[in-house]
C-alpha positions in Angstrom: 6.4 -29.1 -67.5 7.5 -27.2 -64.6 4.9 -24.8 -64.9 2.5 -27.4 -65.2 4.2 -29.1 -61.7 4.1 -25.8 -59.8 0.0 -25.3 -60.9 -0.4 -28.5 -59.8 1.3 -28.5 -56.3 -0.2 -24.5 -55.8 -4.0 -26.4 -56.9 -2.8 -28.8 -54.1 -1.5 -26.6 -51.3 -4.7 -24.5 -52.2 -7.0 -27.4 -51.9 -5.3 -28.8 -48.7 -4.3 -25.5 -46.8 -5.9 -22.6 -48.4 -9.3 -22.9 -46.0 -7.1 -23.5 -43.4 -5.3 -20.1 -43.7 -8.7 -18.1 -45.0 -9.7 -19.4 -41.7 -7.1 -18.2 -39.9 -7.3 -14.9 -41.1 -11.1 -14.7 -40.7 -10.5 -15.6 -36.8 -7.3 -13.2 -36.7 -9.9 -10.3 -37.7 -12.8 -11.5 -35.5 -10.1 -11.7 -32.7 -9.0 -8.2 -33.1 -12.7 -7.2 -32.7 -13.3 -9.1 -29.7 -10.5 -7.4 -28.0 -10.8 -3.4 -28.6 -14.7 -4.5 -28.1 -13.3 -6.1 -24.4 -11.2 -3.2 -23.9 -13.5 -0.5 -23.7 -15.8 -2.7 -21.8 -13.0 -3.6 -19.4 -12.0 -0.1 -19.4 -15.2 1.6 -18.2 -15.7 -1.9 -15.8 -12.4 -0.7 -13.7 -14.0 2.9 -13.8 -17.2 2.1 -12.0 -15.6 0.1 -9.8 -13.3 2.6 -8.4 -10.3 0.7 -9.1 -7.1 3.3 -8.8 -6.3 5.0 -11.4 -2.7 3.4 -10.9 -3.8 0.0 -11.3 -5.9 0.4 -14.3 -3.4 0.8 -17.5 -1.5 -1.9 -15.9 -4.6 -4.4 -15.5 -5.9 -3.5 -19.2 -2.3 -3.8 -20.7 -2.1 -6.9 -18.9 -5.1 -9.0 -20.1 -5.2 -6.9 -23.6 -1.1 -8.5 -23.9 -2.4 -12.4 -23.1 -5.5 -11.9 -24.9 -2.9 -11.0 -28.3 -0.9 -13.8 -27.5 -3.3 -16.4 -27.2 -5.2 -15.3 -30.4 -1.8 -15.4 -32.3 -1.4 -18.8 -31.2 -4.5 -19.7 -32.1 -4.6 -18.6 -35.4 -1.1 -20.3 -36.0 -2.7 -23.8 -34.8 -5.1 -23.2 -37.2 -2.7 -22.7 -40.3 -0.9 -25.7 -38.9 2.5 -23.8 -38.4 5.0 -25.6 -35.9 5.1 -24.3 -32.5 7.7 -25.9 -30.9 10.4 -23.4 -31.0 8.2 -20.5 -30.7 7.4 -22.2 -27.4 11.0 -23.1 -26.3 12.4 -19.9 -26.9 9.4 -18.3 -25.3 9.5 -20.4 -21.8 13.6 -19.3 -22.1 13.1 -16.4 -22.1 10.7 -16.0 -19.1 12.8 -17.9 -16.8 15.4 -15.7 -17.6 13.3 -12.5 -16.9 12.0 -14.2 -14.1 15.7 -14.7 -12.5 16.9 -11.6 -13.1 14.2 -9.4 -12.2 13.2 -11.7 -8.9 13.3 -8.7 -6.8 11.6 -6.2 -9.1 8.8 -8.5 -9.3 8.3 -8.5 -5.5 7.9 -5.2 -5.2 5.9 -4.8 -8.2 3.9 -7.2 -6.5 3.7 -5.2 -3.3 3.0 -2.4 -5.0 -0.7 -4.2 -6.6 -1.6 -5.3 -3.6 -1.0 -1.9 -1.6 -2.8 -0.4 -4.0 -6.0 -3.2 -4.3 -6.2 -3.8 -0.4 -5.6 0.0 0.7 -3.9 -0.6 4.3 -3.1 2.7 3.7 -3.8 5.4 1.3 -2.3 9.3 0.7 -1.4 11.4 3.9 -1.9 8.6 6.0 0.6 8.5 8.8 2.0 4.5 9.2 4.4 3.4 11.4 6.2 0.6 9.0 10.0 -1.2 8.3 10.9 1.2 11.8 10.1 4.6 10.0 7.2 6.6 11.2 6.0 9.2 8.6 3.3 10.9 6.3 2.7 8.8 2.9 3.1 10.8 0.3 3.5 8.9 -2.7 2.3 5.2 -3.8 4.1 4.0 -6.7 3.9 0.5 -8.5 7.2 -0.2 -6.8 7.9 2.1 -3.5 6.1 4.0 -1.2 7.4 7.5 -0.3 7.0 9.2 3.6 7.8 12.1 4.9 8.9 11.9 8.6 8.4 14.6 11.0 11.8 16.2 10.9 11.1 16.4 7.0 12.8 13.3 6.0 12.1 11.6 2.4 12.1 8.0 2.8 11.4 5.4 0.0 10.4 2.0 1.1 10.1 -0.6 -1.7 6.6 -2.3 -2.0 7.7 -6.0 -1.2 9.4 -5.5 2.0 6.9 -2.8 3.0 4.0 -5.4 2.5 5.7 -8.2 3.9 5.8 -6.1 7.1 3.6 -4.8 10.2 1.9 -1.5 8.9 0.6 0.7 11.7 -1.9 2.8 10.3 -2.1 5.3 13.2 -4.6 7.8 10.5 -7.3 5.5 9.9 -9.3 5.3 12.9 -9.4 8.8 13.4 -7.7 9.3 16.4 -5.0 8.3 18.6 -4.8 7.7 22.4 -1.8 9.6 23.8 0.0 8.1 26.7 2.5 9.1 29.4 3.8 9.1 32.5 4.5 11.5 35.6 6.6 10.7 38.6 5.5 13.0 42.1 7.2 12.2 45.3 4.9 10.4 48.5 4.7 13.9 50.5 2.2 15.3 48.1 -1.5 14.9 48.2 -2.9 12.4 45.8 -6.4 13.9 45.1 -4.6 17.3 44.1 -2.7 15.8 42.0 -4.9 14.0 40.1 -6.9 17.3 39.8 -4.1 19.7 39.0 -3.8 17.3 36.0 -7.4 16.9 35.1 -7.4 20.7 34.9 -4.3 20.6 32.3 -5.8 18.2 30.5 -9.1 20.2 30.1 -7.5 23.5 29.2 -4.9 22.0 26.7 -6.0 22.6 23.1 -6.2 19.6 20.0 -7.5 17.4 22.9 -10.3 15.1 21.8 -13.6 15.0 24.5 -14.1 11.7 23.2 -13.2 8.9 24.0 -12.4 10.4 27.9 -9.2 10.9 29.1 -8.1 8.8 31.7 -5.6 10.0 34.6 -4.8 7.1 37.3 -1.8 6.0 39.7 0.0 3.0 37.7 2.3 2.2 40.1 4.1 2.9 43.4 7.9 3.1 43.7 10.5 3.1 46.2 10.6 7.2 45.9 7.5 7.8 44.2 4.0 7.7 43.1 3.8 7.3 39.3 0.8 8.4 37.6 -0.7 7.5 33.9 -2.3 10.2 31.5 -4.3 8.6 28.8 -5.8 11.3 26.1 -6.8 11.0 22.5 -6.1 13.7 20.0 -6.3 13.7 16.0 -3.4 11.9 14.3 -2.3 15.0 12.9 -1.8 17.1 16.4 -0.2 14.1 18.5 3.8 15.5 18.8 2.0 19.2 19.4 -0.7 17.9 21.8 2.2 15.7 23.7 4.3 18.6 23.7 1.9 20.6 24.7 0.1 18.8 27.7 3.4 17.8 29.2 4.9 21.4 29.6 1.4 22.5 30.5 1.2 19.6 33.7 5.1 20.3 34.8 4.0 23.8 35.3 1.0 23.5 37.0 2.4 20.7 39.2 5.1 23.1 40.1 3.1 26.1 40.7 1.1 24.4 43.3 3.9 23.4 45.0 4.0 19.6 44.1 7.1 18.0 44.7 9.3 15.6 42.2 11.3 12.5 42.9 15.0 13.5 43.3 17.2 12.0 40.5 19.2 9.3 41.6 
């Protein structure tokens, strides 16, 4: 009798739920198809693009994840198992990652849309959260620069995007501006072209755009001129450093006299 109750039930269950899980199977295999077969296209998509090479595993690992999930799901639905705790504990637990990794997630953010919008790439020099320095490194989470007294400094992604970014690499060149103080006696036209000259004969100076040298303003003791020249990125401190010593001297050897410090 039992055996007869359990053929009956199984003739039942079979009946009433066996197409729905031959079904679900069928779709389950199908599904796994669909997604290697959206990989690979996905894959070689990101490629042509030009997408970084950072970017990529996490993008493909991303939408191949959610593309598992929802066919799981879906496949369940179509057995007919219950998803209400699957979904509870689910939805738990992603406010609770959420919470506790609040922070991560902002720079992990950062670090996607660094590395999708570019405002700067490798050995560009940025001026950025009051460090000025080379970038070195672009991670999912932190950027690494390299200041000019050799300085590592790691800037996490959220706060660095969140921020003013001065990209001083990605024009190509970079104006160079400063100041020199001569006293009234001295004649302005000699000036002008004792400085010209320096300028001229200073090497890692840029022809183009042309430098500018002009009177900015005139003070109590003094006449203060303005040198405006553009150099690479790369040679500013050694063109600065350079330029300056070179107009000191030659202001000096022509007998041009400075303000007195007061």
């Amino acid at each position: 009798m039992k055996v007869e109750e359990f053929y009956q039930e199984f003739h039942h269950w079979l009946i009433t739920r066996g197409p729905n899980y031959v079904g679900g199977i069928i779709i389950f295999f199908i599904g796994l198809w669909v997604i290697k077969l959206i990989r690979t296209r996905m894959r070689n998509r990101m490629i042509r693009r030009g997408i970084h090479s950072s970017l990529q595993p996490f993008f493909l690992s991303l939408t191949i994840t959610a593309l598992y999930v929802l066919l799981v799901i879906w496949v369940m639905n179509i057995i007919g198992w219950e998803m209400t705790i699957f979904t509870t504990i689910i939805g738990a637990f992603s406010v609770a990652a959420g919470l506790a990794l609040s922070g991560t997630f902002q720079n992990f953010a950062g670090g996607v849309l660094i590395l999708l919008l570019k405002p700067f790439e490798l050995n560009d020099s940025i001026i950025a959260q009051g460090q000025d320095g080379v970038v070195t490194s672009i991670q999912m989470f932190y950027t690494v620069l390299l200041t000019a007294d050799n300085k590592t400094v790691i800037i996490p992604n959220g706060k660095l995007f969140n921020e003013v970014i001065i990209n001083v690499t990605r024009e190509g060149k970079r104006r160079l501006d400063f100041e020199v103080k001569v006293g009234y006696a001295n004649d302005v036209e000699k000036v002008r072209g004792i400085i010209e000259n320096a300028i001229s004969t200073t090497p890692n100076l840029l022809k183009t755009p042309v430098s500018k040298v002009g009177i900015n303003s005139l003070e109590i003791d003094s006449i203060r001129y303005v040198i405006n020249v553009w150099v690479q990125p790369g040679n500013f401190l050694t063109a600065k450093w350079t330029l300056q010593e070179k107009i000191i001297k030659d202001l000096g050897a022509a007998g041009v006299t400075f303000p007195k410090a007061g």
